[in-house]
N, C-alpha and C positions, 0 to 999 in steps of 0.2 A: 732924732737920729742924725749923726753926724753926717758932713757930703764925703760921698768914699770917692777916691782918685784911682783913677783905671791904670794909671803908669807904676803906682804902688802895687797892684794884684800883679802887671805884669811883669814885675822885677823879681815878683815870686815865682808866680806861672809859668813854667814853661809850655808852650802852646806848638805842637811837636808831634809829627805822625811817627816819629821814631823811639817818642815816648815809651816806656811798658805800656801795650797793646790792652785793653781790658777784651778784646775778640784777637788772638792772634790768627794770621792772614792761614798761619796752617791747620784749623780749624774748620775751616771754610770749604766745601765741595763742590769741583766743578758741574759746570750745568750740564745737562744732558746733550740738551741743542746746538744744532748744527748753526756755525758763525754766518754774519750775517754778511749775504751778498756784496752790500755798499756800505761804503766808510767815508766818510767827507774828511780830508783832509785835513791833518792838523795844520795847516799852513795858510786855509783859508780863515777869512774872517766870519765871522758869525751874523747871524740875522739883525744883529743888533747895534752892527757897525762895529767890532771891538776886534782888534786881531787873536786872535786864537797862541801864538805863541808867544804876547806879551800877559798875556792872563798867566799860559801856565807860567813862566818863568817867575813871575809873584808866587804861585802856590808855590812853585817847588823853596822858593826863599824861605815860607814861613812854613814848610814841613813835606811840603809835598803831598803825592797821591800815591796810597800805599802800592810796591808795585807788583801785587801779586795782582791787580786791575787787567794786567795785557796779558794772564797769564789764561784770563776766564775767555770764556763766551755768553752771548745772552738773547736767544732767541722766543721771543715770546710767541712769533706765529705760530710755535708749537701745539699752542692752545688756542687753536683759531677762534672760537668763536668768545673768550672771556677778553673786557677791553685787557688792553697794557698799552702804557706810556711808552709813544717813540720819543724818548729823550732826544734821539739824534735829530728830530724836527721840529726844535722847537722856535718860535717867532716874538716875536712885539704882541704883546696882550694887545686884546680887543677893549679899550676902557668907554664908561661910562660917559656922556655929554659933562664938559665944566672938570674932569680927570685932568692934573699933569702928566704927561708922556713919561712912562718908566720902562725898565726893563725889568721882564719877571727872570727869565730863563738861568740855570742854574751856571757858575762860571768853570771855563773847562770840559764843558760836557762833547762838544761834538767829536773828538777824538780819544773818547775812552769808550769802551764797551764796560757797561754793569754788571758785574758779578751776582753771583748768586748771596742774598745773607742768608749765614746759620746763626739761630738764635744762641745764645749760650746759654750754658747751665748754670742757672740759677740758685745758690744756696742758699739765700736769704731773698725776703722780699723789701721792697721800696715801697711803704707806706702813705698814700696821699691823704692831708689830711684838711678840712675846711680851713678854707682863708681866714675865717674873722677866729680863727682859735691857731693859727700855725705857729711853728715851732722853730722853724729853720729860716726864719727872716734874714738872720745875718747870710748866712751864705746862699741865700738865693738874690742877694742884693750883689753880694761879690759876683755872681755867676756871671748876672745879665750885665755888670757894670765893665766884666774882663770880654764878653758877648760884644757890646755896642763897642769897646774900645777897640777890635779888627778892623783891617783893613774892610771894605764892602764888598769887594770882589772876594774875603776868603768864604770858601764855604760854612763855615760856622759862624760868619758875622750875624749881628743882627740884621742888617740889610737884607742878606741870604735867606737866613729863616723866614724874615718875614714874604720875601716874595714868594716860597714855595705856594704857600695859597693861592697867590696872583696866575700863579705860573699855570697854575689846576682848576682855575676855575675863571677865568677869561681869556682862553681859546689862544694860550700861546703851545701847551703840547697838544700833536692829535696823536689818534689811534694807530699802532703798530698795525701792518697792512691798509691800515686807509686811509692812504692818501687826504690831507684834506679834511677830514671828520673828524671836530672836536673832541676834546678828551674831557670832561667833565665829571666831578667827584661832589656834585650837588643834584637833587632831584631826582636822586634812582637808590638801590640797593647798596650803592659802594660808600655811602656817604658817611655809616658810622667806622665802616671797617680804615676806609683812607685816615680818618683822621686821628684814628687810635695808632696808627701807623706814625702817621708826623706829630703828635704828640709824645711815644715812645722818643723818638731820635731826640727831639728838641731836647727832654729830660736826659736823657743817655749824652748828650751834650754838655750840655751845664755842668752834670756834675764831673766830665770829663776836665771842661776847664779850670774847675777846682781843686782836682783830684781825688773826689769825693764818690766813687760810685752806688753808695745809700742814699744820694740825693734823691728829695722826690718833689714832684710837683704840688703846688695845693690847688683845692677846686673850690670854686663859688657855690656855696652850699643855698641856691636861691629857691631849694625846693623844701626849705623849713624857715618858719618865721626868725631864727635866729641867725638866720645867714641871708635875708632878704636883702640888706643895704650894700650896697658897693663896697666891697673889701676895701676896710680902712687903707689894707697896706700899698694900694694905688692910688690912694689921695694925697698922697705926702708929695708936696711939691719939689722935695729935697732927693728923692730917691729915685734911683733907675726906671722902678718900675711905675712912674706917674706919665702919662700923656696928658696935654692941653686940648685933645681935640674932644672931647667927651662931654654930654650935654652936663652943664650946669646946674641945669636944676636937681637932676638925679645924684648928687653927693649925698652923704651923709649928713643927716639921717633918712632922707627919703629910702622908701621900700618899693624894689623893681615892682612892677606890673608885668605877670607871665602873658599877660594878653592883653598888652599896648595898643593903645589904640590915634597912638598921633598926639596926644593931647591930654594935659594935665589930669589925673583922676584926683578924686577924694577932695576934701575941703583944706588941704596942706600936701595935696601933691601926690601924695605917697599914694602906694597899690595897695590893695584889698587882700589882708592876707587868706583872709576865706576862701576869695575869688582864687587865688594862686594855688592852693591848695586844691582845690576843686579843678584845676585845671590838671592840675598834675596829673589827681588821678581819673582824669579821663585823657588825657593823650599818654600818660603809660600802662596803668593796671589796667585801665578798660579796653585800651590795643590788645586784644588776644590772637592776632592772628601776624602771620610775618611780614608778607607783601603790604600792609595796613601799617608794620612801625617803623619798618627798615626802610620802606621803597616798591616803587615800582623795577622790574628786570631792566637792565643795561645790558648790550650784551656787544660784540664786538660789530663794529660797523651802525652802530645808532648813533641816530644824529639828538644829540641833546635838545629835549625843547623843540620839537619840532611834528610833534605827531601827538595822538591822544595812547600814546602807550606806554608814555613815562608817568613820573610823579612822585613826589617827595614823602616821607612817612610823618605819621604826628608827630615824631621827636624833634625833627626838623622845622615843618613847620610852624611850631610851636611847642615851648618854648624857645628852640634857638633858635630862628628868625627874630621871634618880637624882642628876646631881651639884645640881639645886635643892633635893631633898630634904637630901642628904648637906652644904649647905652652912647650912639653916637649923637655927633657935636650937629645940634640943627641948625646951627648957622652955617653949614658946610654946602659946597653944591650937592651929595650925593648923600649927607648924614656921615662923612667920612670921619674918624678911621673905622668903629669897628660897623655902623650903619652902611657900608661898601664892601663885599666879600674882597675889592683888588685891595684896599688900603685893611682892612680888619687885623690883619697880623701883625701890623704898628705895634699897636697896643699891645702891653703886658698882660691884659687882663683878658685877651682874647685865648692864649691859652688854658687862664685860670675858670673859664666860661663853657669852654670845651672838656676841659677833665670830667664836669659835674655831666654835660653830654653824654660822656664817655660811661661814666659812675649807671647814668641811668641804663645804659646799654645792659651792665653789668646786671643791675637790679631788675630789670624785665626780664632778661634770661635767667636770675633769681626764683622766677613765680612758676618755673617749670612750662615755660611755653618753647613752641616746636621751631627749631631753628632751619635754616635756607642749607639744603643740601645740594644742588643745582650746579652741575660744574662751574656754569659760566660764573654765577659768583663767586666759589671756592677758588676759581686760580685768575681771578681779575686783577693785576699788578701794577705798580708803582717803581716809582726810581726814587731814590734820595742819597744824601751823603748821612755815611755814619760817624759816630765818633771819633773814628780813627781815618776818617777824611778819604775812604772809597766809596764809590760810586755802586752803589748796590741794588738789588730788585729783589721788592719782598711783594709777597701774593696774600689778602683774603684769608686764605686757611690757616696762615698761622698767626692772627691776632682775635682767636675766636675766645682765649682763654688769656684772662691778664696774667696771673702766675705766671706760665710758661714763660711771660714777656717780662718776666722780674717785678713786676706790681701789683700793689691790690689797694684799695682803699679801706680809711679806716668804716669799722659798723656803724653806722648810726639809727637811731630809730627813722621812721616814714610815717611823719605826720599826714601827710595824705591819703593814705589809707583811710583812714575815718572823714574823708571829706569828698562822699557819693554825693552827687550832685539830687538835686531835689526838686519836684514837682515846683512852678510856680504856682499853679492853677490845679484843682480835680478836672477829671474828664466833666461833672456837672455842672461847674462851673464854667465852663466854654459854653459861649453861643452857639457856638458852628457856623460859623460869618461863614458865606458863602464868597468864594476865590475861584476866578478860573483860571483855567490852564492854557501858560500864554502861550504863543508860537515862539519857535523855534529857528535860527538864532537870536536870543535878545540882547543889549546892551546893558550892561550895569555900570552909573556914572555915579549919581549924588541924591540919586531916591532909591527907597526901599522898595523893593517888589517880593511880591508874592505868587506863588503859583502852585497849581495844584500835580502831584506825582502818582499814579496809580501804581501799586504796589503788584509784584506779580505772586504772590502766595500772600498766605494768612494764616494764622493759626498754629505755626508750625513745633513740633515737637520738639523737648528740649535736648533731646538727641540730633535733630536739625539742627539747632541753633547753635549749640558745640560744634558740629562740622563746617558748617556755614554761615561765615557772620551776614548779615544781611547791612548792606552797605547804600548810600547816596554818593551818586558818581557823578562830577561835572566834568567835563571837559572845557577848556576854556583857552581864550586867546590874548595875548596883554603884551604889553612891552616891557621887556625884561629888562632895560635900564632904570626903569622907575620902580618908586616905592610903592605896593598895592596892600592894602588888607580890607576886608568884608568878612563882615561874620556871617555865620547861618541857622538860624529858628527852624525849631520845628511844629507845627500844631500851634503857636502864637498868633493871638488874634488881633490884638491893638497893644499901644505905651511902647511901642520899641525901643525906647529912651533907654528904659531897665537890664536892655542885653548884657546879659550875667552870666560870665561860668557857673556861679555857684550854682544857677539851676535846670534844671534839667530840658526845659524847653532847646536850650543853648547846644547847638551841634557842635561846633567846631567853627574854625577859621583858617581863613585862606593868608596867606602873610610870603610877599615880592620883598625879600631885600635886592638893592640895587648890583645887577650884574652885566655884563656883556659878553657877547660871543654872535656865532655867525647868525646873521639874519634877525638883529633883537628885535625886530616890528615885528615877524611872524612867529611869535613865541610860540608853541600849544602846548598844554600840560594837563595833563589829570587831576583831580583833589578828589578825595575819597574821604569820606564822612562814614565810619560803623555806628548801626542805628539801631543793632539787636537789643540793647538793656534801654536805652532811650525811649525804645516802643514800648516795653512792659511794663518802664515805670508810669508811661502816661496813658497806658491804660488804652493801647489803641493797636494791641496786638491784632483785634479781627475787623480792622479799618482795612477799605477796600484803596483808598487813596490816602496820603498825607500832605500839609496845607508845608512848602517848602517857606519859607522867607530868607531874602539877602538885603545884608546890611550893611551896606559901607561904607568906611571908616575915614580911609584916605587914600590917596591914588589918584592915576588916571583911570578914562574905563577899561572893563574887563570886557570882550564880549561873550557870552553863553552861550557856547555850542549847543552842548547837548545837558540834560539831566537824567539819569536815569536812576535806578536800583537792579542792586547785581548782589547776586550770591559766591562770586567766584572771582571776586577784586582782588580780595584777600588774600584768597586760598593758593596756597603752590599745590601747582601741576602734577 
């Protein structure tokens, strides 16, 4: 492919809030809410040292800010107890040890108030379709090529984009009414709906700079053996869409590992497509409950990571934690770009990694499972700029359904399905090695421990076990700049060597990508393991105790609060 020139697209392009509108500004419905008390100054400078009225005068140069902006209001304390983003507070990320000093925060934001967005009507949909089969190469090369060639202060640069995650996930915005309190869109419920949100715009973007609005995104299709390898279309050293910072080894043809573990697998590298598949379908088909794949509750005024009442869902956990890890550059201080949530949206392919996130969202609420009706979810909000360069606030509720949102992905089949994980051992074949039960709290460093969990019910009916998943609950303490994973066995008695998703002894795994925010030495978080079909297949439904084992991968230590079993992790209230 030839090298495309950004000054060629933009002798075409006109890059222009005055452009035809693909949302015009009179579409748009003022907010309910009452304006907000305090306005800081256009005239002061920002947290970040940059004057506020040589920013806007850039924007208004290259098109401005559409001005039905000072027309709106936007008060999110309406909804006291769901978080939203105080755009007007926002700081210097909190970065990582070995991090260059950036700015995340949005440019121009302290003296606009956010409007409200209305989605548009959609007549047609924006089809996403697997990287290693896509269709629209050439103009998604033009998009990002006319993208990086902005200014870095305009909202649509790629500078921009990419710091939106920075800006959301190391503690440069806090919470509307609380002073002070992190705003965080990792580790809780908000985390699939935030970023089908900033994936929306980024796409809605692109194809604006094209002037293309059936532009669609493509996803990494890493949950079928034929979309396992690193989308060829980021290895072209010639194209926009390639980063230098991405581990080496894992090019083409090596095949991701859904559950990376630090260090080379297989005899050429590659992951185990068994193993992948097996994973799949136990951190999504076998998630049957909500608070188990979405998250633990956020709610307005929770301090992130700080208490045992949050906690990440499988989806998160795993696969998207290990394949950020297992894509970033290890020569880096932190696995930077996409191995660091502050650097990840570098990369091109951190998008294309997030669609397939997004895809899975799609396909578990496919399987007719019960969704979060919870206000404080439904009106949890965000700030972003849209295509047409206003400063807008959308909520939760309305990215529950892609259509609405102008997208859907193409079908494909779900190889995973057919890959239940499987008994390593019968129940007769176990010794019954005798384990006790350690005290409370212990350290996990670089040996494997075991301990024993008394189970508080037994036998329960399968009408129980549809209302109540029956779950292993840790509570744990770590440092959230570093990189952590441990897996966790159940009923395993020796060879730990063999920890396999493909089988079924295999719970799940714990997986720290590299972040920052207030307090990262006293991280605390939850991890929730469901262990309803695990117990039946290993034959240990009328066990009075289950033999726990953790096994650690990489990291610092972890320390182990608590372990228990709970019937009501899961379950919404």
């Amino acid at each position: 492919m030839a090298t495309l020139s950004p000054l060629s697209f933009l002798a075409t392009t006109k890059v222009s809030a005055s452009s035809p509108s693909l949302l015009p500004s009179s579409s748009r419905k003022p907010s309910k809410a009452s304006p907000r008390i305090a306005k800081v100054s256009c005239n002061a400078s920002n947290p970040q040292g940059e004057p506020q009225n040589n920013r806007r005068d850039v924007l208004v140069g290259l098109g401005g800010l559409g001005a039905a902006a000072a027309t709106f209001s936007y008060n999110p304390l309406a909804l006291a107890d769901a978080v939203a983003t105080d755009v007007h507070a926002c700081n210097k990320p909190s970065l990582p040890p070995g991090a260059k000093p950036i700015a995340c925060c949005p440019p121009n934001y302290e003296d606009k108030e956010p409007i409200e967005y209305v989605i548009p009507k959609y007549t047609s949909l924006r089809i996403r379709t697997p990287a290693h089969d896509y269709a629209d190469l050439d103009k998604y090369t033009k998009a990002i090529t006319i993208m990086k060639s902005l200014p870095d202060d305009h909202p649509h640069s790629w500078t921009q984009q990419s710091r939106i995650h920075c800006a959301y996930c190391h503690n440069s915005y806090t919470q509307v009414g609380h002073k002070g309190v992190e705003m965080q869109v990792h580790f809780s419920w908000i985390f699939l709906p935030f970023h089908r949100w900033y994936l929306y715009f980024y796409e809605r973007i692109l194809g604006k700079l094209i002037n293309d609005p059936t532009f669609a995104l493509p996803f990494w299709n890493w949950d079928a053996p034929e979309g396992m390898e690193m989308p060829a279309i980021f290895t072209d050293r010639r194209s926009p869409l390639y980063n230098a910072l991405r581990n080496q080894n894992h090019l083409p043809p090596t095949l991701v590992d859904l559950n990376w573990n630090g260090r080379s697998t297989g005899v050429d590298g590659s992951g185990d497509v068994e193993a992948n598949l097996a994973t799949m379908y136990r951190q999504v088909y076998e998630v049957k409950r909500p608070l188990c794949f979405y998250g633990k509750p956020y709610r307005a005024g929770d301090k992130p990571l700080s208490g045992s009442g949050n906690g990440s869902g499988s989806i998160e956990l795993v696969p998207h934690n290990t394949v950020h890890s297992w894509t970033g550059d290890k020569t880096q201080p932190n696995i930077e770009d996409m191995g660091a949530l502050y650097s990840a949206a570098r990369d091109p392919i951190f998008y294309c990694h997030h669609a397939n996130i997004d895809r899975m969202w799609s396909v578990w609420k496919s399987f007719g499972r019960e969704d979060i009706t919870d206000p404080d979810y439904q009106n949890a909000s965000y700030v972003f700029y849209d295509e047409n360069l206003n400063l807008v606030t959308v909520k939760n509720s309305d990215a529950f359904d892609t259509k609405k949102l102008g997208y859907d992905y193409k079908q494909l089949d779900l190889p995973w399905l057919k890959y239940k994980p499987t008994p390593r051992r019968t129940k007769a074949q176990r010794h019954g090695r005798k384990v006790k039960k350690l005290d409370l709290p212990f350290t996990l460093k670089d040996k494997i421990v075991s301990t024993v969990v008394k189970r508080p019910q037994t036998n329960r009916s399968q009408l129980e076990k549809d209302e109540k998943e029956e779950s292993l609950v840790f509570t744990l303490q770590f440092d959230r700049t570093k990189h952590l994973k441990f897996d966790v066995l159940i009923n395993e008695e020796e060879d730990y060597k063999w920890a396999n998703p493909k089988y079924r002894e295999f719970a799940g795994s714990f997986v720290n990508v590299s972040h920052a925010g207030q307090d990262p030495g006293a991280t605390e978080t939850t991890f929730t393991v469901g262990i309803t079909d695990l117990l039946e297949q290993l034959d240990a439904d009328d066990d009075d105790t289950i033999v726990v084992t953790l096994v650690p991968q990489y990291g610092d230590q972890v320390i182990i609060k608590d372990i228990k079993i709970s019937f009501e992790e899961c379950r919404l209230r």
